[in-house]
Every structure is written in structure tokens, then in C-alpha cells.
N, C-alpha and C positions, 0 to 999 in steps of 0.2 A: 620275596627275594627276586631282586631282577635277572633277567637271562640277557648274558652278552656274550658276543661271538665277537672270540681276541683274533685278530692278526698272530702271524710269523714269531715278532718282536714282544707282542702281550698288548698293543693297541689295541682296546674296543674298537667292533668295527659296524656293530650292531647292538642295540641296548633296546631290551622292553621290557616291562613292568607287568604280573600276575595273568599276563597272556600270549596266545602268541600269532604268528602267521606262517601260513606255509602256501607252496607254487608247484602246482604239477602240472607238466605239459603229457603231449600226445592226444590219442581219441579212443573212445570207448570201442571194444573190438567185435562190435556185433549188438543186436538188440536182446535184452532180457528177456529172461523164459515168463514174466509179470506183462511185458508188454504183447510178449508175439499170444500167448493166452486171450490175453484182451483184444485184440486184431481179430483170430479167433471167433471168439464166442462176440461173434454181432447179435444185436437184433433180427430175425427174421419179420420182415415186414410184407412178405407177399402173400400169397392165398397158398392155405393147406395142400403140399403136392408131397413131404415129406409123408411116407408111411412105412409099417412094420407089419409085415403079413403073417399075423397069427393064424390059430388053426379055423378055419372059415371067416375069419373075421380082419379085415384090410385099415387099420391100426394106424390113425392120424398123428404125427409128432405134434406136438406143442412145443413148436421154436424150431429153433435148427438144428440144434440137439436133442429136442424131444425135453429139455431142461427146463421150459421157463419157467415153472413156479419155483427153482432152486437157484436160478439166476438171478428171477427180480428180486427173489428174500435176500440175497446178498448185497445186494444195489440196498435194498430198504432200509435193512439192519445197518448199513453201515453210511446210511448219511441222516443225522439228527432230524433236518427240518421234516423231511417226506418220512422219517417212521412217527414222528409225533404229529403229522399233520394227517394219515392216514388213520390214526387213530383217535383224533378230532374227529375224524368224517364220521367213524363209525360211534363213538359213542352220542352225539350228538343227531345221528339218524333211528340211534333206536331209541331215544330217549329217555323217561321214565318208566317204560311198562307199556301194558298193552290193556288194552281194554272192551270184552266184548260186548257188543250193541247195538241195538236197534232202530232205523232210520223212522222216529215215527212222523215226521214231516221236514218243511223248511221255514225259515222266517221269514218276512218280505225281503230283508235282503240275501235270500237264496242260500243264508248257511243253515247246515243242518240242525235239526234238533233232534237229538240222538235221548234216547232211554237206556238204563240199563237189560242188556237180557234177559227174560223171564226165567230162564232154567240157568242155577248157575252152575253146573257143570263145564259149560264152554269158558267160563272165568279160571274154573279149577285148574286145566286142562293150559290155558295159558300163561297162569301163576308158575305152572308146573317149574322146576329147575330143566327140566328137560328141554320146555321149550325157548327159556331164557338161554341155554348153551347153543341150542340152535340157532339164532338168534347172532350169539357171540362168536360162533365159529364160519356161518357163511356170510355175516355180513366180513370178516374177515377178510378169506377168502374172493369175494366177491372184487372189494374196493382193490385189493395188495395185486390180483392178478386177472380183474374185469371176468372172469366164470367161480361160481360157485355149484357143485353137485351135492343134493341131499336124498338120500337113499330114504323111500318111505316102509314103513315095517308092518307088517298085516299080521291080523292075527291067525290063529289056523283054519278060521272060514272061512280067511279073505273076505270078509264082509267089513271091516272096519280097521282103519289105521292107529296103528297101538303107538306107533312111533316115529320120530323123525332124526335122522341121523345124517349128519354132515362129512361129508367123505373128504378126507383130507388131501388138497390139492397134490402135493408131493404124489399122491399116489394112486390117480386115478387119470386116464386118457380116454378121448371118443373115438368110436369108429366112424366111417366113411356113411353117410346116411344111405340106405337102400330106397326102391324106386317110389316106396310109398311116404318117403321123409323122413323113414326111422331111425334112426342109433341105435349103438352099444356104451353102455360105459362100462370100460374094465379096468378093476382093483386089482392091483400088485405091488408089496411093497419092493419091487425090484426096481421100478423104474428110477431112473429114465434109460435104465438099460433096456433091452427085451426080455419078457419071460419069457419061460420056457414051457413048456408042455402042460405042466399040473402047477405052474407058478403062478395064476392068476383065476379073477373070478370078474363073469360078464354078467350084467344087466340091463335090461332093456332101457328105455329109455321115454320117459311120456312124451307123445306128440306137443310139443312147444307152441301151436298155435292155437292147440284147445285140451288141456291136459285133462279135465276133469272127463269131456267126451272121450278121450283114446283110456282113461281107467274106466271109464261106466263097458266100454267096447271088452275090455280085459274082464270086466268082472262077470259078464254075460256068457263069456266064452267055459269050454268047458276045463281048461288047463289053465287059470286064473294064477299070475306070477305071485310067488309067495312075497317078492321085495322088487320096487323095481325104483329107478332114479327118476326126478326130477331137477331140471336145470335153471338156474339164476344166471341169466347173462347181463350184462349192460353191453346194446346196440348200438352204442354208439361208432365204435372200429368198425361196422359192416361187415365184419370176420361173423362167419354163423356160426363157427362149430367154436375159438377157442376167440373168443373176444379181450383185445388189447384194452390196459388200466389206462386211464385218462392222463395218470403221472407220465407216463411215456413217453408224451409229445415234451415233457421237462428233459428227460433222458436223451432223447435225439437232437435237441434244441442244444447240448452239453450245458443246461447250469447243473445239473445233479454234477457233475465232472468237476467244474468250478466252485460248489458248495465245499464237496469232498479236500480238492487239493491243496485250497484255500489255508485250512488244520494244518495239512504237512508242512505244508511252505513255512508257518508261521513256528512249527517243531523244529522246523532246521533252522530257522532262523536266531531263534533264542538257543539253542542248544548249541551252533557254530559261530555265532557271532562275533566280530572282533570288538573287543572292548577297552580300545585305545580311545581317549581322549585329547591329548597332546602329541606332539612331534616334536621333540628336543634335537637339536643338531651341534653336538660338539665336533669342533674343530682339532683335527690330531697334533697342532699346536700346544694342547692346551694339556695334554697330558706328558708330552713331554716338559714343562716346564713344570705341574704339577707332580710326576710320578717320573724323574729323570730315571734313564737305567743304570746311570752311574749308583746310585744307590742304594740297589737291589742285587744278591749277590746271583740270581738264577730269576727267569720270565714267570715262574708261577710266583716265586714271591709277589714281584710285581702285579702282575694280574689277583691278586686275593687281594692288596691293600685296594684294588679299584671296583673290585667288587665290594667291600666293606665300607669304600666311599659312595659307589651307589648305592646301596644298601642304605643308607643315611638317608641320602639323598629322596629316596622313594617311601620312608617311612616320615619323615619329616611333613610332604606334603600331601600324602594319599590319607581318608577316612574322616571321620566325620569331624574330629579333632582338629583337625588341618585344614577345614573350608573356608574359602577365603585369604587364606593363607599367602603371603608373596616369597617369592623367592629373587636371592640378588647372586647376580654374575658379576662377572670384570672382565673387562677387556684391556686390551693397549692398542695402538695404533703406531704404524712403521713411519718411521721418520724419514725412509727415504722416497716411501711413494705416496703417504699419508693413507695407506687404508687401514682398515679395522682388523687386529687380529686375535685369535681364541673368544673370540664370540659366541656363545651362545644362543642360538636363537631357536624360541620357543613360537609353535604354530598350533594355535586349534584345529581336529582332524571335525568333515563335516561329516556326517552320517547318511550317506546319499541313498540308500534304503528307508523308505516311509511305511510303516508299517500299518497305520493307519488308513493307509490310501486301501492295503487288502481287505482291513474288516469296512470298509465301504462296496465293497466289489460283492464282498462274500453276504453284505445285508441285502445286496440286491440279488444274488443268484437263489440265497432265501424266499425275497419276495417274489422272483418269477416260478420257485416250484410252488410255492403257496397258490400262486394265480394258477397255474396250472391246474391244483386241484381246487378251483373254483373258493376258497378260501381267502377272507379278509385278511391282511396279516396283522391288521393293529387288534384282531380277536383275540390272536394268540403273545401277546405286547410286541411283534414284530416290525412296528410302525418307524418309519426313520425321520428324525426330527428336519431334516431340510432336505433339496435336491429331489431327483425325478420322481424318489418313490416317498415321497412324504404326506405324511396323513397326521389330522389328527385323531388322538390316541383318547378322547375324552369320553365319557361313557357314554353319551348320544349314540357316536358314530358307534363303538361295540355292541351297543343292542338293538341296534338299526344293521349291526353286519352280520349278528347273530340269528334275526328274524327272515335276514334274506337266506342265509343254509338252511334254515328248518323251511321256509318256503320252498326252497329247491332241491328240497330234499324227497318231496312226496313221491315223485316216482321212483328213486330207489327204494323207499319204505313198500311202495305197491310191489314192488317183487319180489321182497325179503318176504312180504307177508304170505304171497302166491302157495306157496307148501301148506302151511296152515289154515288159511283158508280152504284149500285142497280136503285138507284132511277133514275139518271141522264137518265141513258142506257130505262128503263121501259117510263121516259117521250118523248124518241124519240131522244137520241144523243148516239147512238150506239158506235160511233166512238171517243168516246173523251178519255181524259187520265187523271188521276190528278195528279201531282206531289207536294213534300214538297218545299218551300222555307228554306234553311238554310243560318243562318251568322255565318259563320266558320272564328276564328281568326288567324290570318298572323301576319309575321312577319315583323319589320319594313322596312327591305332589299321590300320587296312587294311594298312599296310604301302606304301603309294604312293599319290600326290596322284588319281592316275586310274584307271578298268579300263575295258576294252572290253565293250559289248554289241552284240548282234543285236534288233533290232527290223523 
């Protein structure tokens, strides 16, 4: 049904067809409590000076509220590319499994030839579910927020590690290291407030430059800790105690900002849109010689036979029925000045929003957090067919971009491993090794779609 705004007399003064427009002036009277939030809660980007004086213990924030593993999960969970690109990282570094083994020499070209371990207890042991959640929860941890803590579990003669346990970020901070390099880590599910008195529980912390030497030192001693932590950092931030995620530098660079808005923009867009196509301009000529008021006994008469002539009018040439459709007007022209009058004139409205132009903006704010986390983007189909970030997307390049992450992967793998290895070496197998399982894809010429390696 069309909407028209009559004049005085019952002249349309304004006609539009199944939508509408509207104009508001003024200014917004102050910034939203979403924005000043945001303002708010920065980044802390300088060296640990925030702290929380527990009871002997001088209680580092992490962030500037002491929040960041509650702040970057909010950032992560809520932008597509960086939570499924952090979860590329991680599945993709732990690979298939693990594997323990023995270095029984090298080849001439210097790669190993590994045996399997003679006792397979250390196989057991790394099959275990146990060790796979390990595995799953600090490689997590690790990638989403650059520290991971896993608490090691002894059994009652502290002679051998029964367990490995991954302290969930949310809920664990460092202390201030004392004069010999040591920490604390303390578990509270309070934070990121402070606890209180009997609200938390502290453990020490292994020497980070040589963990197995500061437990052999603990197990010598006579009050040997019944559980203490062990830390997974990535060095890369130069932060010692709470080290920043690599995604970060996406976060301060704003494409995660531009990823994010990109959606909304394109929510209000389809959702407020105007979806006018023509511009018809009738002349008020043309209804007084159409719709005289001589012939109408009151203006709402009037005005109802002209809505049931537009009415006509808009059902005649809108839908699917009606495409291509023409419609005819008439005019006349004054004889005394010769111009044209009750004309009609019909104007195509242009659509000066490209909506297109954003999902180019937004495939590139994709490919720069990808690049951030060191991630091919035609890996994950991200590749854009022409322009700056274009690639091809053919399976060469994917398992040529695939071999370069599991390449650049070995030093996060050496750290994830560090606990277990830890542990293995402490219950009495010195001499063992572990290695990744990889299925790296080939090409048909191979003879099969896949082959296993050892890394």
C-alpha cells in the first residue's frame, strides 16, 4: 500500500511505495557507556608495575586490570577469523599424537633415525587421555593468551610425577620473582578481583631456565613440594612474567576492530536500507484536473479515491509479474508560454553505498590478522581472487603453506613438550625422546593423498 502525506486541501505531497524515510537533526548528547568501557579497558603494554599485596606475597596483574585472559577471550570469541585461526594454530601444532623414541643415530643427510622405545610404558603414559587434555588445554592457553601454567602432581613420595594439570588462565596470576628468580603462582577463582585471606592457593614455581635442575634441588631437600608449577611462555613480547599473544600486534594495528565492524556495518545496512528505486514527480496540476474538489463532497473522500489510484498504480508495476513493465503518462502543454504541464517525470535513484567495496576491506583485515598469526590465508580458503592480497588458492600453494606451519611450528611444539618431557626424565627414562606425528598432504604423482611424518 503506498504512504502519502496529503496537504491542507488532500494534495499528495509526498508518495512512497513498501518503505520509507525519515530525518533527525541534532547531536548525540554525550559518549556511550560501550564506548567510554572501551577507552577504558586498553591494552597495557608496558612492563609489570601493577601489583596486589597479598599475604607475603607482592601479586603481579596481568593487564591493567589484572583481566587479560577475560579480555582477550572476549576479543577472540567474538571476531570469526582470529578464534578459528587460533585454533588452526593449535590443532595443527599438536598434530597426530605423540610419539616416544629413541635417537638411535642420523642419516647422511643429518635427519634422525629414531626407533621406537624399548619399554613401552612411556607410549602408555603419552596415549594416556590425560596427557592428550594436557596437550589441549595449554596449547590453548598458550597460543589465545602467550603463558600457559601446568601444575605437576607427585605422588606421596614425591619421588615421581603422577600427573600433569593445566591451570586455567582465568584463574591463576604470578608473583614478583625473589632475589634467586623465583615465583609464585597463585590459584583463585576470584580473580581478576583480589582474594582474600583463605581465597587462594600459592605454588611455587620451577626455575624457567633449568626446570628439571630446580625439581632434582626440591627433591634432595627435606620438605619436597607436594605439587608445584611449571610455565610455558612464548618469548617472543620480552615480558618475562605474563607474555603477550603474537595476535596482539592485529589488535593494536585495529584490523581485529575492522574485522569486527565490518558485520555491523553490513547489519544496519540491510536491516535500515532504503529500498527506493524510482523517483516519480507528480505535478499538483495534475490532480486537480484528475481528482477536482468540485467533485468530492469532504477532503478525505478525496484523498481515499487517490490513494486507491496509487494503489493501482503500485500494484500494476511492482513484482515479478510487472518486470519490464511500461507505464504511460500525458501531459499537455500551455499555449500561452508553450511549456509542459502535469508531467510526470520518472528518475532512477542511484545506490551510492557499495557494499561490496566493505566485504573487500573486511577480506583484507581477515588476511592481515591471519598474517599476524603467521598463517597462510589461501590454507584456510581465505585467498582473494585479484588485488593486493591475492594468491593462488591451488593445492601446490596449500601444502607448500601447510608444510611451512608445521615447519615453524617446532619451537612451540619444544615447549608444549617441556612438562612431559619433565615428567618422563624425573620418573626414571632419561634417555627418551618425543616426537610429533604429522599427515602432510602429497600429491597424486606420490601414489596417496597423505604420508606420515615424525617431527
Amino acid at each position: 500500500m503506498a504512504d502519502i502525506l496529503f496537504g491542507k486541501s488532500g494534495a499528495p505531497l509526498i508518495i512512497t511505495g513498501k518503505s520509507f524515510f525519515a530525518a533527525t537533526n541534532g547531536s548525540p548528547s554525550g559518549i556511550s557507556e560501550e564506548t567510554k568501557k572501551k577507552i577504558i579497558q586498553t591494552v597495557d603494554t608496558k612492563t609489570d608495575q601493577d601489583f596486589t599485596q597479598l599475604t607475603g606475597i607482592k601479586l603481579l596483574s596481568w593487564g591493567k586490570n589484572n583481566d587479560f585472559p577475560q579480555w582477550a577471550d572476549k576479543i577472540i570469541t567474538s571476531t570469526s577469523v582470529l578464534n578459528s585461526g587460533l585454533k588452526f594454530i593449535r590443532n595443527f601444532t599438536l598434530g597426530q599424537g605423540l610419539m616416544a623414541c629413541k635417537v638411535e643415530s642420523f642419516d647422511s643427510d643429518g635427519n634422525e633415525i629414531l626407533i621406537p622405545y624399548p619399554d613401552p610404558k612411556p607410549q602408555e603414559i603419552i596415549n594416556s587421555r590425560k596427557i592428550r587434555r594436557f596437550q589441549e588445554l595449554s596449547a590453548r592457553d598458550f597460543f589465545k593468551f602467550g603463558s600457559s601454567a601446568i601444575q605437576l602432581l607427585f605422588n606421596e613420595k614425591a619421588d615421581a610425577i603422577v600427573g600433569l594439570n593445566t591451570l586455567n588462565a582465568y584463574f591463576w596470576r604470578l608473583s614478583e620473582r625473589n632475589e634467586n628468580g623465583l615465583e609464585k603462582c597463585v590459584i583463585s577463582g576470584k580473580f581478576p578481583d583480589s582474594p582474600g585471606k583463605n581465597e587462594y592457593e600459592d605454588l611455587n614455581v620451577l626455575l624457567e631456565y633449568d626446570p628439571e635442575l630446580d625439581l632434582d634441588i626440591r627433591k634432595a631437600g627435606k620438605n619436597a613440594d607436594k605439587s608445584v608449577v611449571i610455565m610455558i611462555r612464548d618469548s617472543w613480547s620480552n615480558r618475562d612474567t605474563y607474555s603477550e599473544p603474537i595476535w596482539l600486534s592485529a589488535y593494536l594495528a585495529g584490523w581485529i576492530d575492522i574485522a569486527k565492524e565490518i558485520p555491523k556495518y553490513l547489519q544496519k545496512v540491510y536491516k535500515n536500507q532504503a529500498t527506493w528505486k524510482w523517483h516519480i514527480q507528480i505535478p499538483y496540476s495534475f490532480w486537480d484536473k484528475k481528482f477536482p474538489e468540485s467533485e468530492f463532497d469532504n477532503t478525505k473522500d478525496r484523498e481515499a479515491a487517490i490513494q486507491l489510484f496509487m494503489d493501482d498504480i503500485e500494484e500494476s508495476l511492482l513484482g515479478t509479474k510487472n518486470a519490464e513493465k511500461p507505464i504511460f503518462t500525458y501531459y499537455s502543454v500551455n499555449e500561452l508560454n508553450g511549456k509542459i504541464e502535469e508531467e510526470w517525470k520518472i528518475t532512477p535513484l542511484d545506490n551510492k553505498s557499495k557494499e561490496s567495496d566493505k566485504l573487500v576491506t573486511s577480506a583484507a583485515a581477515n588476511s592481515e590478522i591471519l598474517f599476524a598469526l603467521m598463517i597462510n590465508p589461501n590454507v584456510l580458503g581465505a585467498g582473494m581472487p585479484g588485488g593486493t592480497y591475492a594468491g593462488n588458492q591451488g593445492g601446490s600453494n596449500i601444502r607448500e603453506a601447510f608444510l611451512v606451519n608445521v615447519a615453524n611450528a617446532w619451537v612451540d611444539r619444544q615447549n608444549l613438550l617441556d612438562p612431559i618431557e619433565v615428567m618422563l626424565r624425573y620418573n626414571g627414562y632419561s634417555d627418551v625422546a618425543i616426537r610429533y606425528r604429522n599427515t602432510v598432504l602429497t600429491t597424486l604423482d606420490k601414489g596417496a593423498g597423505t604420508k606420515k611424518t615424525m617431527s
